[in-house]
Backbone bond lengths (Angstrom), bond angles and torsions (degrees), N, CA, C in turn:
res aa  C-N    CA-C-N  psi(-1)  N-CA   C-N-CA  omega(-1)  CA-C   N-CA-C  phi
1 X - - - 1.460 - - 1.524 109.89 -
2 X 1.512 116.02 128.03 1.806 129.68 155.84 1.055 124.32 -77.25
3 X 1.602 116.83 150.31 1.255 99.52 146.91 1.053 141.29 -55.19
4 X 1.767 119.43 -25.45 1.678 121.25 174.26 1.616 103.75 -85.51
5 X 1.278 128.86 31.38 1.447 145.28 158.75 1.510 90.70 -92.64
6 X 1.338 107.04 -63.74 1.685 97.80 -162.18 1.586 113.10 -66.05
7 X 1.434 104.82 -23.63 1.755 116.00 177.03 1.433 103.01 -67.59
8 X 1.337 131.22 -41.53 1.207 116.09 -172.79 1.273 104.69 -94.94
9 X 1.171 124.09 30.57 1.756 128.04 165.45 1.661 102.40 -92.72
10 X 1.799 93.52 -57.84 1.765 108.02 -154.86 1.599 98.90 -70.38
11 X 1.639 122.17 -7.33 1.409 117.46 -163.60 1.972 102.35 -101.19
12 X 1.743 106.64 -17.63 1.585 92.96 170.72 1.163 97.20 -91.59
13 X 1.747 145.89 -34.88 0.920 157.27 -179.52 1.688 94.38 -37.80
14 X 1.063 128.34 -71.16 1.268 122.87 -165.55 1.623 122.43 -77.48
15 X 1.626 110.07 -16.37 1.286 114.56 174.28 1.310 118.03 -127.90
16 X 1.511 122.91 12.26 1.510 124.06 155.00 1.300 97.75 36.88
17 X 1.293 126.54 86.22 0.930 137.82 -177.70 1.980 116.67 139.85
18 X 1.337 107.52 109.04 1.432 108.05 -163.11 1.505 115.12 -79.74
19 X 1.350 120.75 -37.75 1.574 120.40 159.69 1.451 115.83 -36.33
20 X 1.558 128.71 -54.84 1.195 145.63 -162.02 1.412 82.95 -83.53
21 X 1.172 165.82 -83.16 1.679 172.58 -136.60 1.178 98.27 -87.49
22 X 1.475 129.01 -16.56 1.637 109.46 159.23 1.483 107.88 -103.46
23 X 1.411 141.30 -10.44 1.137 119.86 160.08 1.393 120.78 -61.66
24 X 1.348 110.45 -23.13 1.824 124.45 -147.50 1.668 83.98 -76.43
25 X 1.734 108.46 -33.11 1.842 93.50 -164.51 1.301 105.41 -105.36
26 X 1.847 114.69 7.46 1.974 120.67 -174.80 1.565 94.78 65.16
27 X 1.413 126.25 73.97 1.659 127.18 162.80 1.203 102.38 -139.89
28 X 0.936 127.73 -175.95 1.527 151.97 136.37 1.720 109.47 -43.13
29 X 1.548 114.52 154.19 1.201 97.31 164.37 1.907 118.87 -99.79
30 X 1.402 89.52 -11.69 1.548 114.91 157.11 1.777 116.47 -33.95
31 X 0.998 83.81 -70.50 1.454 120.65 178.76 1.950 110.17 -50.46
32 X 1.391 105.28 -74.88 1.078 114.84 163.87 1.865 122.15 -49.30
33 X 1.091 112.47 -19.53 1.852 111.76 159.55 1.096 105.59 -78.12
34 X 1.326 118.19 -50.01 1.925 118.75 -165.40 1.385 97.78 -59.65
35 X 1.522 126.57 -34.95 1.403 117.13 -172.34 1.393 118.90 -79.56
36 X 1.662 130.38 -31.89 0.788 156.15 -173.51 1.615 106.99 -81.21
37 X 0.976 123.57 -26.75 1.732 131.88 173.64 1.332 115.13 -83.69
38 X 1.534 110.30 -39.34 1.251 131.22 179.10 1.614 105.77 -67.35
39 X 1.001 131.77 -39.66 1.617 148.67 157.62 1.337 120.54 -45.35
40 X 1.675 106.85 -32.96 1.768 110.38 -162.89 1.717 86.89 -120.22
41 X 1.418 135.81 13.42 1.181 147.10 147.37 1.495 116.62 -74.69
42 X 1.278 97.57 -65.09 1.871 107.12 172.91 1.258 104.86 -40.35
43 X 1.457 109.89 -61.12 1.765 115.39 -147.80 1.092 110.99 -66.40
44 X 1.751 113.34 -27.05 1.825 132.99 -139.34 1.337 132.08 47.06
45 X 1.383 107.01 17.50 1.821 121.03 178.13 1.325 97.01 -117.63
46 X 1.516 116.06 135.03 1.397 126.34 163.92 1.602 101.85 -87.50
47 X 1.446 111.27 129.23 1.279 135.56 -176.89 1.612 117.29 -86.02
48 X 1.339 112.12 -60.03 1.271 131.37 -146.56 1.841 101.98 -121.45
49 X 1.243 132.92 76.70 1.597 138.31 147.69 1.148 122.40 -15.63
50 X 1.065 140.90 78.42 1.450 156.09 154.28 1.323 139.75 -52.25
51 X 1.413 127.18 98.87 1.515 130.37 -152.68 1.392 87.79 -135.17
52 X 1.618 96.22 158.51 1.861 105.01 172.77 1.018 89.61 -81.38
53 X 1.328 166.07 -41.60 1.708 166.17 -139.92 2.006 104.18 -102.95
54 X 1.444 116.05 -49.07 1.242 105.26 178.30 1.838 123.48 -153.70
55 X 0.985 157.24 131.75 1.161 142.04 147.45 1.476 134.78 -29.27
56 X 1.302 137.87 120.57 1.875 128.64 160.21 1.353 96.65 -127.90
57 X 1.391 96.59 176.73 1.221 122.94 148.95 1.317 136.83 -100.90
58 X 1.481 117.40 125.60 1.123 118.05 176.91 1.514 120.43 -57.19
59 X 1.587 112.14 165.00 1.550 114.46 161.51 1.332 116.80 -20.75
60 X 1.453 113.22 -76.66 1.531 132.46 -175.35 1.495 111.48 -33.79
61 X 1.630 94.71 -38.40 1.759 108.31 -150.13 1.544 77.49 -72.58
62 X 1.340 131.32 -67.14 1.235 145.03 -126.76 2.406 93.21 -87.98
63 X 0.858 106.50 0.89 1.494 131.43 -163.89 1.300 98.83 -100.81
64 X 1.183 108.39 -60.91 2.268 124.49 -175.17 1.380 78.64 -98.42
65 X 1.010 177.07 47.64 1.636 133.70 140.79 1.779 102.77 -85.89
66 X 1.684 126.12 -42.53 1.161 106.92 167.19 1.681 138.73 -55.58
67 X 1.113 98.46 -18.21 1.908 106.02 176.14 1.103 100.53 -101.24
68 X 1.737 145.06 -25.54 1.079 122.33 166.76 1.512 126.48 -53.17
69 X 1.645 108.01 -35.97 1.542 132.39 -157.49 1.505 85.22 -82.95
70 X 1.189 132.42 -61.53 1.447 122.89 167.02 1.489 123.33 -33.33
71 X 1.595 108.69 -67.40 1.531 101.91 164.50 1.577 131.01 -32.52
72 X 1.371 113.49 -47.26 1.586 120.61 166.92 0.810 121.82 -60.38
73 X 1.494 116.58 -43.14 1.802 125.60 -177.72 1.431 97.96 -56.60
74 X 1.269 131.58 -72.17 1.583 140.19 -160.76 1.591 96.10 -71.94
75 X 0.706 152.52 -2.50 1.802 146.23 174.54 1.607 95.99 -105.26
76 X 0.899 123.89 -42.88 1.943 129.55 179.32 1.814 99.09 -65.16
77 X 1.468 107.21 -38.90 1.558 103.41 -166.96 1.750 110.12 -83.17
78 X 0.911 101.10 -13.61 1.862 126.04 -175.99 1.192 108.14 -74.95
79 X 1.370 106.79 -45.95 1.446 121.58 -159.95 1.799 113.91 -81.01
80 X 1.607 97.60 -48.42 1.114 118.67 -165.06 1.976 100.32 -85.74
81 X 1.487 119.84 -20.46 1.318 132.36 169.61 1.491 93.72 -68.06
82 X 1.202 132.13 -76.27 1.375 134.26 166.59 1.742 126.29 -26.07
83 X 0.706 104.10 -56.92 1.868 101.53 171.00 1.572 101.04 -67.06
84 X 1.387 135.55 -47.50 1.337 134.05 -177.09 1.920 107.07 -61.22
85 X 0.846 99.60 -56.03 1.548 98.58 162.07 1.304 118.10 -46.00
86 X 1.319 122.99 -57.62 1.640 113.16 -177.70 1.221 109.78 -100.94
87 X 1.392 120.55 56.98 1.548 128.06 178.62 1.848 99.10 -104.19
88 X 1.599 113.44 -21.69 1.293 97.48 -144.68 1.489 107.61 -65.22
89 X 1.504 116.94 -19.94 1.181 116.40 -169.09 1.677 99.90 -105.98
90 X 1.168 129.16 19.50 1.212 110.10 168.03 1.521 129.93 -88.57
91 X 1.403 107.04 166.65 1.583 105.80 177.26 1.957 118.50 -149.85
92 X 1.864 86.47 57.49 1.160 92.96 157.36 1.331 101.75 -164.25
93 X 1.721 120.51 157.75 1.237 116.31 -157.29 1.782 87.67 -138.30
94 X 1.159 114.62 127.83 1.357 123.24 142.11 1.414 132.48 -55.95
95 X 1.134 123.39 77.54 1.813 117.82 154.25 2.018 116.07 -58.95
96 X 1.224 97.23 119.32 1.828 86.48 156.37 1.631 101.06 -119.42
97 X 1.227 105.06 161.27 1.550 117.23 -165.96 1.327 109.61 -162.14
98 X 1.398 131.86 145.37 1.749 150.79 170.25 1.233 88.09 -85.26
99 X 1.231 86.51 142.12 1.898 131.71 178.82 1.711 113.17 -14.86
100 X 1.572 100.86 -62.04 1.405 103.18 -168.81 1.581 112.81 -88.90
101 X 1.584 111.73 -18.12 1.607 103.00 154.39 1.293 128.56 -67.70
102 X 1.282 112.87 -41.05 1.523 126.31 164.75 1.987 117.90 -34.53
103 X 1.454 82.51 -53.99 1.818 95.01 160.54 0.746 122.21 -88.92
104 X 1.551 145.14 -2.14 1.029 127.85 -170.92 1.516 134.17 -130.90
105 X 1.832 85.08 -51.80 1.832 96.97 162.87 1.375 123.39 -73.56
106 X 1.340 109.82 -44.76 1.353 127.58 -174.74 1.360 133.47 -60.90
107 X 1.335 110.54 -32.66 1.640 145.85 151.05 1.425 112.58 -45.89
108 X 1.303 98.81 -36.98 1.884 104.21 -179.47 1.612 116.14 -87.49
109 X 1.569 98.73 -34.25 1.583 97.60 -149.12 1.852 103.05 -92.37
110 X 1.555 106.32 -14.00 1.112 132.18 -152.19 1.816 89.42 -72.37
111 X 1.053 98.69 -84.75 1.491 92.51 -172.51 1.804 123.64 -36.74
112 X 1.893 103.76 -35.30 1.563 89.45 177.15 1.697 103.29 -81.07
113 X 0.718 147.75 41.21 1.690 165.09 -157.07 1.913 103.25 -121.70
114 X 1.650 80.43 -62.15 1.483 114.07 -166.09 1.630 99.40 -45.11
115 X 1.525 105.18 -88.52 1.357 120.34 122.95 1.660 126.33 56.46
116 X 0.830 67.78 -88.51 2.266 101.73 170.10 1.861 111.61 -85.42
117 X 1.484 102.75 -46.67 1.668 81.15 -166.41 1.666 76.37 -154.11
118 X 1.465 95.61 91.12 1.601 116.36 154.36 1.352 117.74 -38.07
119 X 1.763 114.82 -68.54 0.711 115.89 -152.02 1.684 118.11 -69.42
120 X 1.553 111.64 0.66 1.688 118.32 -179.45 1.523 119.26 -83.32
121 X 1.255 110.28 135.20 1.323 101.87 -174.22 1.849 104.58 -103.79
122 X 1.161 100.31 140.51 1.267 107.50 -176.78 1.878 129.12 -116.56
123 X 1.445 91.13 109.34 1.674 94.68 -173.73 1.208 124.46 -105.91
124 X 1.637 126.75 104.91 0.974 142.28 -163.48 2.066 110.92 -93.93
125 X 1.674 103.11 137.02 1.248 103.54 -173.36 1.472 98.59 -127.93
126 X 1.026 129.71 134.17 1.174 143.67 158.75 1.461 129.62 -89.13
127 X 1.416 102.98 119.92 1.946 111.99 -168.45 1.308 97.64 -162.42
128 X 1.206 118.59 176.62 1.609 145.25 159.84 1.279 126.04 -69.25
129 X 1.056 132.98 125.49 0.997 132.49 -152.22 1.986 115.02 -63.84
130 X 1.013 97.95 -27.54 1.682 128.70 148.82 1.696 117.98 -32.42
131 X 1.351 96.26 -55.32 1.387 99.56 168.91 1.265 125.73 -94.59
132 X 1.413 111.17 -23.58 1.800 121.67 -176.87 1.712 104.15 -63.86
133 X 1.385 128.62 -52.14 1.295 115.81 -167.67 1.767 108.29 -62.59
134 X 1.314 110.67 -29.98 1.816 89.68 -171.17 1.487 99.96 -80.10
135 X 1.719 118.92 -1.46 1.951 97.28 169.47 1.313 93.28 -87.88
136 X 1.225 142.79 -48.76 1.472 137.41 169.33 1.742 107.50 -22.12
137 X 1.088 113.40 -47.19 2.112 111.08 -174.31 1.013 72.73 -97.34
138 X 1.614 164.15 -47.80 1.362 100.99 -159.98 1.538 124.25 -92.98
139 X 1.163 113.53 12.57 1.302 134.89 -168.11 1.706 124.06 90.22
140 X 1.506 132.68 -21.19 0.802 147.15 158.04 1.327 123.44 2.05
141 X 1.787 98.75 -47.22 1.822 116.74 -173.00 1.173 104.61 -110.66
142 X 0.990 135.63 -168.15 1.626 144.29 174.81 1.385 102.08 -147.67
143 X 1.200 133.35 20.16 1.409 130.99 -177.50 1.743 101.48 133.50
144 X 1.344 96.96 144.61 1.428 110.47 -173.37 1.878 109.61 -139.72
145 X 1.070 107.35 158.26 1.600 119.48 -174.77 1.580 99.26 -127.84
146 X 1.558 101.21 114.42 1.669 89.42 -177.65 2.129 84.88 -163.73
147 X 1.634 90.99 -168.48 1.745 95.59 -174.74 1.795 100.23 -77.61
148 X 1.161 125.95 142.69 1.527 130.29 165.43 1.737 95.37 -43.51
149 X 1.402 74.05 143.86 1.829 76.52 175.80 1.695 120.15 -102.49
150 X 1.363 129.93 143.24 1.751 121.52 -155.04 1.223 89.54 -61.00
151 X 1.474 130.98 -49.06 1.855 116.69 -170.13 1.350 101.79 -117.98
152 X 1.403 83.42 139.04 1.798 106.23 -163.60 1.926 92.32 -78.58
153 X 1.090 104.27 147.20 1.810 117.58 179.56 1.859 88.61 -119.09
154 X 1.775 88.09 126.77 2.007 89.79 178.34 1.648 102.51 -73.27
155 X 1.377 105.41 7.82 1.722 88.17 -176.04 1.564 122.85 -89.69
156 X 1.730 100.04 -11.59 1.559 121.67 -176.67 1.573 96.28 -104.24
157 X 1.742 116.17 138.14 1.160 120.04 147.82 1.417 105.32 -84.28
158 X 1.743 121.76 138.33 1.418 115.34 154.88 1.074 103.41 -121.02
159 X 1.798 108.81 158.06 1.616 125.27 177.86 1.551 115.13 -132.45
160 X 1.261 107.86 97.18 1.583 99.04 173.39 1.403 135.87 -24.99
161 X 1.207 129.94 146.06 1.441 116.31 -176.81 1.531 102.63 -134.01
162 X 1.195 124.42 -58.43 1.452 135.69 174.35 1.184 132.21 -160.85
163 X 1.385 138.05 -147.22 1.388 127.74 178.44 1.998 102.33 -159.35
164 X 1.053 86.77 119.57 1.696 91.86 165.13 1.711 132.46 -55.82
165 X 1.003 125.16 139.59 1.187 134.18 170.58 1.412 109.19 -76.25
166 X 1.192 133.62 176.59 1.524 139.64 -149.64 1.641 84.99 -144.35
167 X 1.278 109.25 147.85 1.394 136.03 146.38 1.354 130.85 -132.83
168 X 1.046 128.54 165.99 1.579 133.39 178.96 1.716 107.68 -119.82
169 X 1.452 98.40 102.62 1.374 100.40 147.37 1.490 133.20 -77.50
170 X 1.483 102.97 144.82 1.756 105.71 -169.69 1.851 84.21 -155.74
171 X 1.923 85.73 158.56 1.670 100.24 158.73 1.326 128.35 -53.91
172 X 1.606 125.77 134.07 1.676 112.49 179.17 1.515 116.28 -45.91
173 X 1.176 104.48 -27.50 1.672 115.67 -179.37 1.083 120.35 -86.94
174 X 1.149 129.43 9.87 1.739 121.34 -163.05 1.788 85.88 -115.44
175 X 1.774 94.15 133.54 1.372 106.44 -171.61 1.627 136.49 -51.82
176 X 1.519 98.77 -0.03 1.571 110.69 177.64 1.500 112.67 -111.45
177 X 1.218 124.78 13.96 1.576 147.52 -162.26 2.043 77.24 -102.44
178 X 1.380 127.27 -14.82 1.046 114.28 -143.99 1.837 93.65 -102.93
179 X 1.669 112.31 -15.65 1.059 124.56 -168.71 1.297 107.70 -81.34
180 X 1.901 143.82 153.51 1.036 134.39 152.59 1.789 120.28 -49.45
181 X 1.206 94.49 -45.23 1.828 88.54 176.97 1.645 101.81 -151.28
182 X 1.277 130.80 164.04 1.205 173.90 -144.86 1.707 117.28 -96.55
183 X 1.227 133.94 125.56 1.547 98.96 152.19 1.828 88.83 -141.79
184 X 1.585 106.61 177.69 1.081 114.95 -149.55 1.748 114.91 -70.92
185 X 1.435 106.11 -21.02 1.452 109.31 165.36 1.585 112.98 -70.28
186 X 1.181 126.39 -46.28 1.305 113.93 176.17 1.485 115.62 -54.08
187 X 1.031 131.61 18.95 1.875 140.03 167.34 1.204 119.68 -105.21
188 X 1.963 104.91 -13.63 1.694 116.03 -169.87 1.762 109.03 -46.89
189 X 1.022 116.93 -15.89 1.825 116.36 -162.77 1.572 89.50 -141.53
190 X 0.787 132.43 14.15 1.840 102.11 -179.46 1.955 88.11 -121.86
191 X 1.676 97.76 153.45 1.083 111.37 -158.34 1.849 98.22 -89.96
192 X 1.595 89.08 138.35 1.821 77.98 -169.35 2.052 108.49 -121.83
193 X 1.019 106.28 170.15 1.691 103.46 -178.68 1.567 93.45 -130.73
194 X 1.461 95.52 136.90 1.433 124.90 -168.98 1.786 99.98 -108.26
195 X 1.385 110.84 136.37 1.556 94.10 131.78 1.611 152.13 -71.45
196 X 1.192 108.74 149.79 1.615 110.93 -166.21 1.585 107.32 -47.71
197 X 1.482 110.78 141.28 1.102 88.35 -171.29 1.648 127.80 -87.05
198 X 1.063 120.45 -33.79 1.903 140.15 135.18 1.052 106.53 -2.37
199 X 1.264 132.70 -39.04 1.327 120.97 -176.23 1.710 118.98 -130.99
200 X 1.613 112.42 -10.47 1.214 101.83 162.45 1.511 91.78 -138.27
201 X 1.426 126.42 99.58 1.252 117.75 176.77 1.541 120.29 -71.72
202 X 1.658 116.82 -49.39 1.580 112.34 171.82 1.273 121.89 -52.16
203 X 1.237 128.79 -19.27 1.422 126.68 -174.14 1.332 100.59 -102.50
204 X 1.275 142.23 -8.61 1.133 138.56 -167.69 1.739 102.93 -108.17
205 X 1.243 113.90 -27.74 1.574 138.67 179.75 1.843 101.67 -85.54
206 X 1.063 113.09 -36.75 1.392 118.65 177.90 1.621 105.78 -46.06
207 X 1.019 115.40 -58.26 1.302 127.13 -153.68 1.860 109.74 -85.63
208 X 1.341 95.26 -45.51 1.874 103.83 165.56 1.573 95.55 -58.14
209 X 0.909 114.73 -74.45 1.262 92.25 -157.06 1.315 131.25 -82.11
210 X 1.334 119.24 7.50 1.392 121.69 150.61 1.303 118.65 -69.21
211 X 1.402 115.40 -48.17 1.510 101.36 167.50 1.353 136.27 -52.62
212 X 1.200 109.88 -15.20 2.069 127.05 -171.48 1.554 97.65 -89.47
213 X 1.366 107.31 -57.84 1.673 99.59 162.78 1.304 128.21 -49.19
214 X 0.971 127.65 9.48 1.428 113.97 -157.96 2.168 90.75 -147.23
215 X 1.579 88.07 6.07 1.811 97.82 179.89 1.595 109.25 61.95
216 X 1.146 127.25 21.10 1.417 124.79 147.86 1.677 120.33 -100.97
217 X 1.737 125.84 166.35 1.047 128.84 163.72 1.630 113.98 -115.72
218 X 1.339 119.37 135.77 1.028 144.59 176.38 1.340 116.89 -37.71
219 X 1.866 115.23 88.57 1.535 101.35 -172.61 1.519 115.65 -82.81
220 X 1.606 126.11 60.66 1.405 134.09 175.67 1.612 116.00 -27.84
221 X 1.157 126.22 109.63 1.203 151.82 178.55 1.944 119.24 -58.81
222 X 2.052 82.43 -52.07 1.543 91.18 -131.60 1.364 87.98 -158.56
223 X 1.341 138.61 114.56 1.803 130.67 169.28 1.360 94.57 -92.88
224 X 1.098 145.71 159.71 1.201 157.43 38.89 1.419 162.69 -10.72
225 X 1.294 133.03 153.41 1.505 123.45 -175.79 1.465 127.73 -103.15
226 X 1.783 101.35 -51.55 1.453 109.46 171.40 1.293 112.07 -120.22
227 X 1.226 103.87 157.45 1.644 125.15 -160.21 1.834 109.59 -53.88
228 X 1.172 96.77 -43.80 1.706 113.32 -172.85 2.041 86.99 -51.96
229 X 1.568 83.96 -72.54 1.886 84.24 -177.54 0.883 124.40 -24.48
230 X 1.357 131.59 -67.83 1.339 155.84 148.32 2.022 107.48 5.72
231 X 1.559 86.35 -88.04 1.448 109.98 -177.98 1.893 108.50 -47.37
232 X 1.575 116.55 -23.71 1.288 122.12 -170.52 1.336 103.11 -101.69
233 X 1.629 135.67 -15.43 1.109 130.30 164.82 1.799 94.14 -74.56
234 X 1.109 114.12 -50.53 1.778 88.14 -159.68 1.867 112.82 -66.10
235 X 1.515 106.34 -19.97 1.472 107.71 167.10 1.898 111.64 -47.49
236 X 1.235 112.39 -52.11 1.097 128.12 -159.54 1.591 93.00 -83.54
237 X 1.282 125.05 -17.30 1.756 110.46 146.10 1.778 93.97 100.02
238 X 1.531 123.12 25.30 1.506 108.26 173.71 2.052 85.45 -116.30
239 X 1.194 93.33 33.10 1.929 78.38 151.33 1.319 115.27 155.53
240 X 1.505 118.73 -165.89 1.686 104.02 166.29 1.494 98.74 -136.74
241 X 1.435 111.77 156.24 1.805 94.33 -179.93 1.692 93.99 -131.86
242 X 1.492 111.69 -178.39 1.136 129.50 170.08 1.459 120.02 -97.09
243 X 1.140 163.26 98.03 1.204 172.22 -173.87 1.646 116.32 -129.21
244 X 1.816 105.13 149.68 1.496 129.49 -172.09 1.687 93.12 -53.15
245 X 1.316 112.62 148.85 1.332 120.86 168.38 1.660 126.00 -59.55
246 X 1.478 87.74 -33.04 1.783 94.88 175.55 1.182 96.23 -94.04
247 X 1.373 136.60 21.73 1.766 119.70 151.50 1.815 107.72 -74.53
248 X 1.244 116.05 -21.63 1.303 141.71 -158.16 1.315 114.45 -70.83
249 X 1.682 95.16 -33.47 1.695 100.40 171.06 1.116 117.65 -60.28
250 X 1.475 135.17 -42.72 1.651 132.64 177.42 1.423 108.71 -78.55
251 X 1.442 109.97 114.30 1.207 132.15 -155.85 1.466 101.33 -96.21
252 X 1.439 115.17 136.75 1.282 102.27 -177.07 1.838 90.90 -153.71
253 X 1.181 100.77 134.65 1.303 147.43 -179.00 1.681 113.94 -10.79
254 X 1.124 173.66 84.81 1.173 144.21 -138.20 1.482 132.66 83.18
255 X 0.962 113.16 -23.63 1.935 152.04 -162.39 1.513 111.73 -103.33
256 X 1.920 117.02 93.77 1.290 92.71 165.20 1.646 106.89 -104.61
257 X 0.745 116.22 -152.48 1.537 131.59 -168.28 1.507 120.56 -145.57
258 X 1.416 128.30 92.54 1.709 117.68 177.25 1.906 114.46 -100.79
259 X 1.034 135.13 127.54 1.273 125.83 154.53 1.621 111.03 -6.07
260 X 1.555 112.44 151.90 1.278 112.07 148.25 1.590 98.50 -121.55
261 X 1.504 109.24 144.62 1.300 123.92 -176.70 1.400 109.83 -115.98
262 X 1.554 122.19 155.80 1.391 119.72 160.21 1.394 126.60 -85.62
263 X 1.244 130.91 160.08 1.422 110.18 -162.40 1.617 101.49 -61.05
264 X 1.065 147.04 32.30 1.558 140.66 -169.06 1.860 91.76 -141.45
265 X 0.964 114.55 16.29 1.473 126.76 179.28 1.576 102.37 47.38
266 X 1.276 121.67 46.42 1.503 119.87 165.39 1.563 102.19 -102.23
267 X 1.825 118.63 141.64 1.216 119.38 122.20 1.351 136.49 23.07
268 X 1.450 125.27 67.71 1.818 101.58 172.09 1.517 109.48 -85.54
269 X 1.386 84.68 116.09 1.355 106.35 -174.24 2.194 105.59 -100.80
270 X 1.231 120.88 89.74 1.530 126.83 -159.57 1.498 97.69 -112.22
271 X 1.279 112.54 -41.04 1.605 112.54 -167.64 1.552 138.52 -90.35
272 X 0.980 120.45 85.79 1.457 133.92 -144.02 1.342 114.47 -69.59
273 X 1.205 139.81 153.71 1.524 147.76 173.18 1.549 124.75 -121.27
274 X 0.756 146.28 132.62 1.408 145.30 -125.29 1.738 100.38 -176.08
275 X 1.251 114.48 111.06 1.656 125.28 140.11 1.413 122.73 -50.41
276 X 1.037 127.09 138.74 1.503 134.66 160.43 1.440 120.30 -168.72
277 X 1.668 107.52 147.44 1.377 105.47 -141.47 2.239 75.61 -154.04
278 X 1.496 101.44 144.90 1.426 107.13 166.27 1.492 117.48 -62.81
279 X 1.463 110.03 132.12 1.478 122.22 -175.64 1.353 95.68 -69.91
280 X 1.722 100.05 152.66 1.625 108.66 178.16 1.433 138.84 59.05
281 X 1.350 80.71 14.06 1.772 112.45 168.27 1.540 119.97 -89.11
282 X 1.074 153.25 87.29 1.246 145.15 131.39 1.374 142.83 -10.66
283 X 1.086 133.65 60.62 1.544 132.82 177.38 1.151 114.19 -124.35
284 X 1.679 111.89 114.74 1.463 108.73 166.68 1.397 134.78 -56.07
285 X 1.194 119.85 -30.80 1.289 148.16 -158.49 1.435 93.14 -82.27
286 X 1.004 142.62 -64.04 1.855 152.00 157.57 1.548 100.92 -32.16
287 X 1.143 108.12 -70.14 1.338 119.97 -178.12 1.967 108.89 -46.93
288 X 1.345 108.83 -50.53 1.679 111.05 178.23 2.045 100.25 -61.46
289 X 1.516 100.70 -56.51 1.836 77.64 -174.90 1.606 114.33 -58.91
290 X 1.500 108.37 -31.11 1.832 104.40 172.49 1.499 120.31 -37.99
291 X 1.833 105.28 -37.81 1.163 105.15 -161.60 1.595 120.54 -92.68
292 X 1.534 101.30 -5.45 1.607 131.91 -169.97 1.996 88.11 -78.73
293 X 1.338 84.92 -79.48 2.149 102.15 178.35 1.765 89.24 -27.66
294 X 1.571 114.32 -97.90 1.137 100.13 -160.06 1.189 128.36 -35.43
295 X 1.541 142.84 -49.66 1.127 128.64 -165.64 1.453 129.18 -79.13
296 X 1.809 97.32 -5.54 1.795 100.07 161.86 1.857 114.65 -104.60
297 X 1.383 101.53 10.11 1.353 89.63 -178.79 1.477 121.19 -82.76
298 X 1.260 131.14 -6.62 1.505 103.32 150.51 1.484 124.28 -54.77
299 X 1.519 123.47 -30.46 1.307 124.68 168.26 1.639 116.20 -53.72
300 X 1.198 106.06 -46.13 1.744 115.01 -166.68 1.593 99.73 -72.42
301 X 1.161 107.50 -41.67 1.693 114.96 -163.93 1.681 107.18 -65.99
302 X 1.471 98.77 -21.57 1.946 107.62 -178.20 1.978 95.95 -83.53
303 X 1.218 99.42 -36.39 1.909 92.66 -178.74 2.005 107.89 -82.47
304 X 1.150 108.36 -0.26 1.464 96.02 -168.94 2.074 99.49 -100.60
């Protein structure tokens, strides 16, 4: 038995549901049974109730899930005490970051970073924010840039940073490509592509519910997963979507881009950005780029 035995226990355990519990750990959900069977083989207790209609937990399951969750807790706190300890002499820092920070914030802040402490090397990963918090517990990251998450975990500190502006991608040809900027009624009839929502819920929620405010419903086209996709379906002319402004920088072929405005010609600014870093961690080095970001982010927060 692993600990990523016990992770892929506490992750259907909490989302009864194995699609959703294999995104939560980036597997297969294939994958995630074989591991999870392989667990209730070792132990000789079946854990986890299995129906084509729903997931539970059995007795057993519901019996071990508090000492398992303990077991993880104290192996995550060991682990992550351990890298903080041998941080003092290091000189490289993991950033992970979602799509449009990756393009957008990070691109900016990086060089005045640079700047300050040459000598750090900086390794940036790009994921969903879905996937960024479990390298955050397991130590993997040293801090991540992604959407605040709806329920706060006491094991992550987060720190607001700013909020993105919105744009509308559309075809160069499509007759509102023709306007300087956008507002949310002009979308009432044109067919739009969302991201999935499972895996990017704010960006996928962005867009519903601007349209409901505004007394329209969302004529969804087209789901999608990643942003690029996204941006390459509306080239290819089956829709228009809403996306972060710094998705905007990767230019793609066919594809213009207008502001969306509020009727008062402000900024909708909906999509939030958020620091977070494992609680009870110690690293100066995390702590110095924290302190770099904050003190230019009124600058960054006017370009985002």
């Amino acid at each position: 038995m692993t600990l990523a035995d016990l992770a892929c226990f506490l992750a259907v355990a909490d989302e009864l549901h194995f699609g959703r519990a294999a995104r939560r750990l980036d597997m297969l959900p294939a994958t995630l049974g074989r591991r999870l069977r392989a667990l209730e083989d070792h132990l000789g207790a079946t854990l986890v109730q299995r129906t084509t209609r729903q997931v539970s937990l059995t007795p057993a399951g519901v019996e071990l899930l508090p000492e398992a969750r303990r077991l993880l807790a104290e192996a995550e706190a060991f682990e992550t005490r351990a890298r903080g300890l041998g941080r003092s002499g290091a000189r490289r820092l993991a950033i992970g970051a979602i799509d449009s920070a990756a393009a957008g914030l990070l691109p900016q802040v990086l060089p005045l970073f640079r700047d300050e402490a040459p000598e750090v090397t900086v390794h940036i990963e790009e994921r969903k924010t879905i996937q960024l918090i479990p390298r955050l517990l397991s130590g993997r990251l040293d801090l991540a840039i992604l959407r605040p998450p709806d329920r706060r975990d006491p094991r992550l500190v987060t720190r607001a940073l700013l909020s993105e502006s919105t744009v509308v991608a559309l075809p160069e040809g499509h007759p509102l490509a023709a306007r300087d900027s956008l507002s949310v009624d002009d979308l009432s009839d044109a067919p739009l592509i969302v991201p999935d929502r499972q895996s990017r819920p704010h960006s996928h929620d962005l867009t519903i519910k601007l349209m409901l405010e505004h007394g329209h419903s969302a004529r969804i086209a087209q789901i999608a997963e990643e942003k690029h996709t996204i941006v390459g379906l509306v080239a290819a002319g089956l829709g228009l979507a809403v996306v972060p402004r710094w998705s905007a920088q990767v230019r793609t072929d066919g594809v213009a881009f207008r502001p969306l405005l509020t009727p008062t010609g402000q900024p909708i600014r909906r999509l939030h950005l958020a620091a977070a870093w494992a609680a009870d961690v110690r690293d100066p080095l995390r702590d110095r780029f924290l302190d770099c970001l904050e003190r230019n982010l009124d600058r960054l927060a006017a370009l985002a």
